[in-house]
N, C-alpha and C positions, 0 to 999 in steps of 0.2 A: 374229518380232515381230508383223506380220499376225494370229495368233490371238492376240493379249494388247489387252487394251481399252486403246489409249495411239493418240495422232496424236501425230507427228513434225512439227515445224516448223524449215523450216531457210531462213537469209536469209542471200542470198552479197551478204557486203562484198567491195570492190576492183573491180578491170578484169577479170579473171577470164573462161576463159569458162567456163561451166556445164551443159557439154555434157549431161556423167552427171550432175549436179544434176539438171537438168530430164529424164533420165531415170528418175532413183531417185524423183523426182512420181508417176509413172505414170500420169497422165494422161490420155494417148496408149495407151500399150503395158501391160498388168499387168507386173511386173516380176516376175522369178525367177530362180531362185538352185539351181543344180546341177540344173537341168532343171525344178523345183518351182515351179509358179505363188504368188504370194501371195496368200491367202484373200482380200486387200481392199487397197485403197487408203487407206494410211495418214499420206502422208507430204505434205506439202506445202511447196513451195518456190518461193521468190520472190528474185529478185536488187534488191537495197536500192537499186542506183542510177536501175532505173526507177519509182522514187520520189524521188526528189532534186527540187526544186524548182527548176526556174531562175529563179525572180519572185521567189524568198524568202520564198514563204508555205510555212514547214517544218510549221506547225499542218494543213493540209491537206492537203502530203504524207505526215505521219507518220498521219494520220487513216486515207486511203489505202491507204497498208501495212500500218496494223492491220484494217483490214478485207477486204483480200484475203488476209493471212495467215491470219486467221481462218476464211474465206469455206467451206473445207472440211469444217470440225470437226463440225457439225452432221450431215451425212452418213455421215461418219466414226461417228459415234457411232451412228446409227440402223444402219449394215449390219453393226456389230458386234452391234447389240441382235438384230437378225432373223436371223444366222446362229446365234445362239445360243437360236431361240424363246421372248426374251423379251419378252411384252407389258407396253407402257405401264399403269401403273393409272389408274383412273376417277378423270376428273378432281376437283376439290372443289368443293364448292358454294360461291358468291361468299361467303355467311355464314357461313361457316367458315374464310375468308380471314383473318388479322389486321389493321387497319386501320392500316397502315404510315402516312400523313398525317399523325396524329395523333403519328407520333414524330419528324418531319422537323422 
């Protein structure tokens, strides 16, 4: 799954522990499989309850969680771009932006 352009997002509900969660992350270690390195680091994983709020601000835990679950993806998606020598295209000129404002 490593060569296919996709990130893996995985959030452990419960008391659980997460031993091999937090190693199928890869993180730490590249992970592999019948000897076979993974081309990249695809997967990302967070246990739900070190986001739980004890003060009860669930808006700022849950804020929290989407932003380290997320926190990977960007990467993820650049070392797929560069394993496969695709460059970014040239950016656009601001006047040839659409003027989104005007539709808000």
């Amino acid at each position: 799954a490593a060569s296919l352009p996709m990130s893996i997002i995985i959030v452990g509900v419960g008391p659980a522990e997460f031993d091999a969660m937090e190693e199928l992350d890869g993180d730490e270690v590249r992970v592999s499989f019948k000897g076979r390195l993974a081309e990249r680091d695809i997967v990302q994983f967070v246990p739900f309850r070190d986001y739980v709020d004890r003060t009860g601000n669930q808006v700022l835990s849950m804020a929290r969680l989407a932003k380290d679950v997320l926190a990977e993806i960007p990467d993820q998606l650049l070392s797929f771009m560069k394993t496969r020598g695709i460059e970014p295209r040239p950016a656009l000129a601001s006047s040839s932006l659409p003027d989104l404002h005007r539709h808000i």
